[in-house]
C-alpha positions as CSV (number, residue, x, y, z in Angstrom):
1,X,-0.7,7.3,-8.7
2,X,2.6,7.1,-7.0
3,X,2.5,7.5,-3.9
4,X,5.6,10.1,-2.2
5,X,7.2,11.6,0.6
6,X,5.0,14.5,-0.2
7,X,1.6,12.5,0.0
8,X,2.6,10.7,3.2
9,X,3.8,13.8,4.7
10,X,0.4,16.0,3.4
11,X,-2.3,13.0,4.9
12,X,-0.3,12.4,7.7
13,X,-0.8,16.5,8.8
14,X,-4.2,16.4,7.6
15,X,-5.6,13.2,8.8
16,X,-3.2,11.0,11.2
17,X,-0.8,13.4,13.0
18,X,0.9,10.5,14.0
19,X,5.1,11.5,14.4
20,X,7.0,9.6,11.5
21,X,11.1,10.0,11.8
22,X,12.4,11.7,8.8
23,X,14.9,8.7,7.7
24,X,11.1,6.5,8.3
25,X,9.0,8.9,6.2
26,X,12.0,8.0,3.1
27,X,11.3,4.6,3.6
28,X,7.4,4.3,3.6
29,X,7.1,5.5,-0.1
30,X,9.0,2.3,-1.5
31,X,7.4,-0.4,1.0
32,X,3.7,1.8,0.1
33,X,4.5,1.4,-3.9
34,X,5.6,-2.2,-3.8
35,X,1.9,-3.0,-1.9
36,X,0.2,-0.5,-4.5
37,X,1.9,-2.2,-7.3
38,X,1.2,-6.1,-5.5
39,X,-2.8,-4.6,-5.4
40,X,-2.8,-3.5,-8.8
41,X,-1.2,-6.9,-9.6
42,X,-4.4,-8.9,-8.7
43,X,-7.0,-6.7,-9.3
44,X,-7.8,-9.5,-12.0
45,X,-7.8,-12.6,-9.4
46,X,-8.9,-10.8,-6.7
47,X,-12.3,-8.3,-7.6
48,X,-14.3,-5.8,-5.5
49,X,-16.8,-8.3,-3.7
50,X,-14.4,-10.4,-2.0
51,X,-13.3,-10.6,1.4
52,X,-10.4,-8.7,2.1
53,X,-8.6,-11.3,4.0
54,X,-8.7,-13.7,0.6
55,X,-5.9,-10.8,-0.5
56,X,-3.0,-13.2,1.0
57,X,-5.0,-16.2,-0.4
58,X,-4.9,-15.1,-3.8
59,X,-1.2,-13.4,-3.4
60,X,0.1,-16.9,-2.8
61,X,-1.9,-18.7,-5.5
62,X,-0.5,-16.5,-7.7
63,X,2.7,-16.6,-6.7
64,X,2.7,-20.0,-7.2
């Protein structure tokens, strides 16, 4: 799943109604892909029954 202007756009009508600038709503798709694709990174360090606050924990020790 990649996630769009379209999908941002579609949950943010649906679910948020919070008001998003148009240049902001361009932007959120990359910064929203690079966390997707930093989560997907660690699903292997990083499984289902941990704490979600150990996320930035196991980010660094991996970036190490």
């Amino acid at each position: 799943m990649t996630v769009t202007v379209k999908s941002i756009s579609a949950i943010n009508e649906e679910m948020q109604e919070i008001p998003i600038e148009e240049k902001r709503i361009g932007e959120l798709p990359v910064e929203l892909n690079q966390l997707l694709g930093a989560a997907r990174a660690l699903r292997p360090a990083h499984d289902f029954d941990r704490d979600p606050a150990d996320f930035q924990r196991v980010l660094h020790s991996v970036r190490d």
